[in-house]
N, C-alpha and C positions, 0 to 999 in steps of 0.2 A: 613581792619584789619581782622586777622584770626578770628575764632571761638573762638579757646582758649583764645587769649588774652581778648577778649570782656567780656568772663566769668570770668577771673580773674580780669579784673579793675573792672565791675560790683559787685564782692565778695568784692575789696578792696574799693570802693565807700561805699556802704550798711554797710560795716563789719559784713559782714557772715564770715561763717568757710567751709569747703567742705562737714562738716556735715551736718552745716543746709542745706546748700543747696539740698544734700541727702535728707532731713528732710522734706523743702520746695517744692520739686518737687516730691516726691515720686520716684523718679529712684536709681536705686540702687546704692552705692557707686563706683564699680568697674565701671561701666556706666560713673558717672562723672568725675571719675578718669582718663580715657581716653581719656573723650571732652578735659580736663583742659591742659593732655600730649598733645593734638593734632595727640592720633594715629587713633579717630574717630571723625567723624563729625558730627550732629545730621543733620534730615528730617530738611524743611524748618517749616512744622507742630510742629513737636517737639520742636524747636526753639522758634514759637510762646509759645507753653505750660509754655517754659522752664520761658520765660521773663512774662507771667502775669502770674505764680507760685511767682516768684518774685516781683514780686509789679513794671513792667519794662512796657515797650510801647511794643506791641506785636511786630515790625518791632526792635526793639531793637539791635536784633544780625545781622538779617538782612542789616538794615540801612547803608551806610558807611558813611550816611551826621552826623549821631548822633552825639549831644551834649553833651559831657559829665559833661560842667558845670551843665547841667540840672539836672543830675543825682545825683549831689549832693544836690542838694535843694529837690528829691524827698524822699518819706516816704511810705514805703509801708505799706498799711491800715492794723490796728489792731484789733482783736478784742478781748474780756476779756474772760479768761476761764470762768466766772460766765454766762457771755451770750452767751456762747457757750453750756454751760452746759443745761441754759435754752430752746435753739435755738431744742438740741438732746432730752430735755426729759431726762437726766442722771446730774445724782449730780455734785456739783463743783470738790468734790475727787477723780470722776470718769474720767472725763476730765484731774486732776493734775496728775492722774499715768497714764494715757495714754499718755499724751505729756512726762514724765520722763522715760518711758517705749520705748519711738519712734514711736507706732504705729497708729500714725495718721499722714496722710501726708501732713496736712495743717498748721503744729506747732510742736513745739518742746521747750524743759526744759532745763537750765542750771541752775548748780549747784549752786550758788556760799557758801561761810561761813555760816554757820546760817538759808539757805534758798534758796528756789528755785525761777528761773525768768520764767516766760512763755509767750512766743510770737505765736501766731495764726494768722497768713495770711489771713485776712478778705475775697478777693478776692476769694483766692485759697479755702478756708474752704466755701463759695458758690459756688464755681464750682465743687466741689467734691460733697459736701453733698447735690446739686441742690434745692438751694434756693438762694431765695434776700435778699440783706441784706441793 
């Protein structure tokens, strides 16, 4: 199966947006934009990155034996802005307008009524910030 397609059942598996995914890998919009068209392909490296940013098996895109039932039963690890906030030595509010803001590359904020939601790629936020978690 192509590149693109794998990134979009992956997207539609998970229910990400192209944002998060933006969000979640740190590559830049226009970047994913063109994996998802199929008018570029990423490195086999990149590939990996792309699937444990995601909370994926790093053979992921690679793979063509992969399971996608699997993929439904996976969850990609979380962690809470308050222990993240802890993890950085920076406040909880500090961490909440940076993921509302986008500039962290391991999480990101939606809006929704009344409130905002925050998801943090446990994975991806120790492989960026080089720590265990």
């Amino acid at each position: 199966m192509e590149f693109s397609k794998k990134l979009r059942k992956a997207m539609e598996e998970l229910g990400i947006t192209q944002t998060q995914v933006v969000c979640m890998t740190g590559l830049a919009k226009s970047c994913i934009s063109q994996y998802l068209s199929g008018k570029n392909v990423p490195t086999e490296e990149r590939m990996q990155e792309m699937a444990a940013s995601l909370g994926l098996r790093a053979d992921y895109f690679s793979d063509e034996r992969f399971n996608y039932a699997a993929l439904k039963k996976a969850k990609i690890p979380r962690l809470l802005p308050v222990d993240a906030a802890r993890v950085m030595g920076m406040s909880y509010d500090s961490i909440a307008s940076g993921l509302q803001q986008g500039v962290f590359p391991w999480g990101y904020a939606i809006k929704k009524p009344g409130k905002w939601v925050y998801f943090i790629n446990a994975k991806r936020f120790a492989e960026v910030e080089g720590i265990d978690i």
